[in-house]
C-alpha positions as CSV (number, residue, x, y, z in Angstrom):
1,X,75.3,96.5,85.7
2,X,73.6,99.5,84.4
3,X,75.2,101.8,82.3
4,X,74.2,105.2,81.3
5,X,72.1,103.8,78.5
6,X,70.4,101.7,81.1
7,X,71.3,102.7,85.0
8,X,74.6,103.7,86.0
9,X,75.2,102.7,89.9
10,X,78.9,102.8,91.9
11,X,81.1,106.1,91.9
12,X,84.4,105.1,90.6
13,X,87.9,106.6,91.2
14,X,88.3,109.2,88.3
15,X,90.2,106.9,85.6
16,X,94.3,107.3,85.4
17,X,95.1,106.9,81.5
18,X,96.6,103.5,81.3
19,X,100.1,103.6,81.6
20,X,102.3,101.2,78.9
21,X,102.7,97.6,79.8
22,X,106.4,96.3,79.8
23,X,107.8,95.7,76.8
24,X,106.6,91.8,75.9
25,X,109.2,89.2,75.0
26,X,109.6,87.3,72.1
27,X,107.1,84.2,71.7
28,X,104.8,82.8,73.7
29,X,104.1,85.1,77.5
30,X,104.7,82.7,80.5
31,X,102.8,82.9,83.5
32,X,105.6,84.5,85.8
33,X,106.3,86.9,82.8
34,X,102.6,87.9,83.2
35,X,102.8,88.3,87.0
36,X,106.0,90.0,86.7
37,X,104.4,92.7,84.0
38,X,101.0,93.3,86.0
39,X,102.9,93.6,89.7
40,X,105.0,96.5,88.0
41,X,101.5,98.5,86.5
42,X,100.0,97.8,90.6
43,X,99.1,100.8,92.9
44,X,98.5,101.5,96.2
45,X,95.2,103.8,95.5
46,X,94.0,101.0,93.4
47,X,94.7,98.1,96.1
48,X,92.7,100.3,98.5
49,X,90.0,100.9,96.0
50,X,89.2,97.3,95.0
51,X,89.9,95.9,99.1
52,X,86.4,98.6,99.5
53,X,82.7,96.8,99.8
54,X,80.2,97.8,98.6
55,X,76.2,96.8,98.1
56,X,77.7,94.9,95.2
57,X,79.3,92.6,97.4
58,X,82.7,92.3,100.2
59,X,85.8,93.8,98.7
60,X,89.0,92.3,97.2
61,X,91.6,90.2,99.8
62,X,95.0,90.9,99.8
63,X,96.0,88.6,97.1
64,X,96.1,91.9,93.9
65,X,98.4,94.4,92.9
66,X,95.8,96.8,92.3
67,X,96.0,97.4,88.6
68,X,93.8,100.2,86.9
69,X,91.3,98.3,84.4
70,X,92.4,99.7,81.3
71,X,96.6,99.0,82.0
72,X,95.2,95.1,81.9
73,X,93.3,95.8,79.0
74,X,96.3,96.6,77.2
75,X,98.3,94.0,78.4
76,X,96.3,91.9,77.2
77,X,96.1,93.2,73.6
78,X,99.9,92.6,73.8
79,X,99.8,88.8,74.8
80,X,96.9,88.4,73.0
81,X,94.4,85.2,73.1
82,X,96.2,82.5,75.1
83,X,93.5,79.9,76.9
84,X,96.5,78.1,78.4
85,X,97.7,81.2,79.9
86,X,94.5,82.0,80.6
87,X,93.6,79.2,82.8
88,X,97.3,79.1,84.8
89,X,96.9,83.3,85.8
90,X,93.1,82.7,86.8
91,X,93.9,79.9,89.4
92,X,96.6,82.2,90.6
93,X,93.8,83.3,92.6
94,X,95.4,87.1,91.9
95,X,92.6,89.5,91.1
96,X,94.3,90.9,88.8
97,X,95.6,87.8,86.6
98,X,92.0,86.8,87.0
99,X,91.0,89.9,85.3
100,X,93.3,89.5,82.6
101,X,92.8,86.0,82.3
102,X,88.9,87.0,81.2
103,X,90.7,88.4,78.1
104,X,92.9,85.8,76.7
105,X,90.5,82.8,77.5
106,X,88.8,80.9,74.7
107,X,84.7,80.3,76.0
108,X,84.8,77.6,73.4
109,X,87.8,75.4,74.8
110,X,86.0,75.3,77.9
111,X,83.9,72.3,79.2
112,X,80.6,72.6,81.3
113,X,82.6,71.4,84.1
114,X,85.4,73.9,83.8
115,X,83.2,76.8,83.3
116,X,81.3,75.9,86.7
117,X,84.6,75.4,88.0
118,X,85.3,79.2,87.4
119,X,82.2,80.6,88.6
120,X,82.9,78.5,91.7
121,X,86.1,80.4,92.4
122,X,85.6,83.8,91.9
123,X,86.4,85.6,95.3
124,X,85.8,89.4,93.7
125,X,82.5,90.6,92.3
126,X,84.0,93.4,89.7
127,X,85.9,89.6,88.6
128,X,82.7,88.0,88.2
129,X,81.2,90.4,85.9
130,X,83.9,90.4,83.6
131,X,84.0,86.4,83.9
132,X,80.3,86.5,83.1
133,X,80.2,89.4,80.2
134,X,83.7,88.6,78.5
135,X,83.8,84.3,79.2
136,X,80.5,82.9,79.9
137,X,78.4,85.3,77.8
138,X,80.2,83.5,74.7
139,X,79.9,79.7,76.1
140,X,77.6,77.7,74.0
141,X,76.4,75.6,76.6
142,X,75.7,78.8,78.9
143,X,71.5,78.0,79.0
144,X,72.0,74.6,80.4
145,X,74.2,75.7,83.7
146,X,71.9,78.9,83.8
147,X,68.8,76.8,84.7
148,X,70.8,74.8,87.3
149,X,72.6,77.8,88.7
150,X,69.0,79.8,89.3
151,X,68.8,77.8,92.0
152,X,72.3,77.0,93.6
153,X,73.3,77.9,97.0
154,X,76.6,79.3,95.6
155,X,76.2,83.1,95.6
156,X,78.7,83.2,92.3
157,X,76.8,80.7,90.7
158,X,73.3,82.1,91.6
159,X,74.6,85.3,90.8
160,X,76.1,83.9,86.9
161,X,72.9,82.1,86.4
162,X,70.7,85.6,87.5
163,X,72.9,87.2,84.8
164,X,72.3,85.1,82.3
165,X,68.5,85.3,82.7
166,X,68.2,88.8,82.9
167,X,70.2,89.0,79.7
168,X,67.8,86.5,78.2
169,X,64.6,88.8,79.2
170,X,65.9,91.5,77.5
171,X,67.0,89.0,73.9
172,X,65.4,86.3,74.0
173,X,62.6,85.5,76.6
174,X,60.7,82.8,74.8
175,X,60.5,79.8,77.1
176,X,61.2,81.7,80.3
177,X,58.1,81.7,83.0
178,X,58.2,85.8,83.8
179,X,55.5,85.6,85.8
180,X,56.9,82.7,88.2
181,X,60.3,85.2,88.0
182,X,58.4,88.2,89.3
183,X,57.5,85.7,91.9
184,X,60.5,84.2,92.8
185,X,62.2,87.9,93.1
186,X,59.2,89.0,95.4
187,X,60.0,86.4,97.7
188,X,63.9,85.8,97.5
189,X,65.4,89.4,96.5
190,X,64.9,91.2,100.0
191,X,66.8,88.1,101.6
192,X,69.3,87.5,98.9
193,X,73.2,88.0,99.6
194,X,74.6,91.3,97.6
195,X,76.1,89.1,94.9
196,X,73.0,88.1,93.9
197,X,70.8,90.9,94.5
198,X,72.1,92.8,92.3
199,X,71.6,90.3,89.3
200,X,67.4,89.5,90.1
201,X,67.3,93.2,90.3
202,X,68.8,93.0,86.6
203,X,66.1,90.4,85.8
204,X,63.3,92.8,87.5
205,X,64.1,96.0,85.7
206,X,64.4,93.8,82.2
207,X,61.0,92.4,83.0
208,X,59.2,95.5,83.1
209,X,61.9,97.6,80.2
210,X,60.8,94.8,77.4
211,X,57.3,93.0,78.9
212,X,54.5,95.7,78.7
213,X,51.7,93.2,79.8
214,X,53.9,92.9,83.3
215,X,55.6,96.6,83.7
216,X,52.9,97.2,86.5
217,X,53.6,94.6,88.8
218,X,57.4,94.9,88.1
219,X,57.3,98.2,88.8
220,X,55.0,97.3,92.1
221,X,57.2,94.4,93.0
222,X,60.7,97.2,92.8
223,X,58.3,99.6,94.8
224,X,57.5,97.2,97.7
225,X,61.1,95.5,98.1
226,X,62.3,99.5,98.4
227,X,65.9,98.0,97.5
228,X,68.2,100.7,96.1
229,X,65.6,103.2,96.1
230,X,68.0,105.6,98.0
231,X,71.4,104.6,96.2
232,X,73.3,107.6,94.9
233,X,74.1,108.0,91.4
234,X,76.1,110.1,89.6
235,X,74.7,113.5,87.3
236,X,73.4,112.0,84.3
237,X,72.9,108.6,85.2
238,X,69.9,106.2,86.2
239,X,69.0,105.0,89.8
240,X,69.3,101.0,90.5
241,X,66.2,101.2,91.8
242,X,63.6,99.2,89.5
243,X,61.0,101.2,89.0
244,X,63.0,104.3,88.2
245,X,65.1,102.5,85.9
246,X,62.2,101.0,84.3
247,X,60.2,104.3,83.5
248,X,63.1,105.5,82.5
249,X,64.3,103.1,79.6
250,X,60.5,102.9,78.8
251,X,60.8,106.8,78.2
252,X,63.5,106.6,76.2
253,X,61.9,103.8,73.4
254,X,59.3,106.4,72.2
């Protein structure tokens, strides 16, 4: 997602300063101990917020306690890395053990299978970001299951394998077809579920931020899909909308 240093999209509830996770018994953190501490840190407000969709993608079920971001963050310094843990709090299904589980997994410990597995099962698209930047973004065999997912019915694992691409525009684009990209999004994005959207936008605006030679037809491709062009962002950030976002990071390298 964009970021101020590249374009900064959804309004988020002001943030509550993360209140202190229960104290931690001694040894090893069980599953139910987990539960137990992130049910007492839930919120109504942040239930509501998360149940909300957006052009991101349908909104959280029922199945959360509606934990603010930055409590799990420092639960999870407490229990520290625990890929068994991990695993058993993810297939809770719980958005927020999901959440947390992104922080205690090991990438490495995972097989192909498994890691497809998880994509698979996301039901929450703030949970498949942090899957994707804090999990897959750190599995070795990430390229192979990118090429694969580009063109999976699976919105989570179209969405994962979009990511990964327009990560690998922006680092390391050597091998990758941009032109046949631009194509593919000039044909697919319009019609593409929000999950996914999102992500070939990614890949669109990192084409034409690092490939000079095709920033025009980027840019022309952003201006005749129209999508985003009218999404509100917050003072001091960067429109969605591709060609915006594209002049506007091209501005900012000199």
């Amino acid at each position: 997602m964009a970021t101020k240093s590249t374009s900064k999209t959804a309004t988020k509830p002001k943030a509550a300063k993360a209140k202190a996770a229960p104290a931690q018994t001694k040894g090893t953190t069980t599953l139910k101990e987990a539960l137990r501490q992130l049910e007492s840190l839930g919120s109504e407000g942040m239930r509501a917020y998360n149940a909300k969709s957006s052009v991101f993608g349908a909104g959280a079920g029922d199945n959360q306690f509606g934990v603010q971001l930055g409590d799990i963050r420092v639960l999870a310094k407490k229990i520290k890395t625990d890929h068994a843990l991990a695993l058993s709090l993810w297939d809770t299904g719980n958005v927020d053990a999901q959440f947390l589980a992104t922080l205690l997994i090991q990438p490495k410990k995972l097989s192909a299978k498994e890691m497809d597995r998880l994509v698979r099962s996301i039901a929450y698209v703030r949970v498949a970001d942090w899957l994707i930047s804090y999990v897959l973004a750190n599995f070795p065999d990430k390229e192979t299951l990118r090429e694969g997912w580009m063109d999976d019915n699976d919105r989570w694992a179209a969405r994962a394998g979009w990511q990964l691409t327009a990560s690998r525009v922006a680092t390391s684009p050597d091998g990758l077809d941009l032109p046949a990209l631009l194509s593919r999004i000039e044909s697919e994005m319009a019609g593409a579920v929000p999950e996914v959207q999102w992500t070939m936008n990614n890949t669109l605006a990192n084409i034409g931020i690092h490939n000079p030679k095709l920033r025009k037809r980027a840019i022309a491709i952003g201006e005749k899909l129209g999508i985003y062009r009218d999404y509100p962002v917050s003072k001091g950030c960067t429109s969605p909308f591709a060609p915006i976002w594209i002049n506007f990071m091209v501005s900012r390298q000199g």
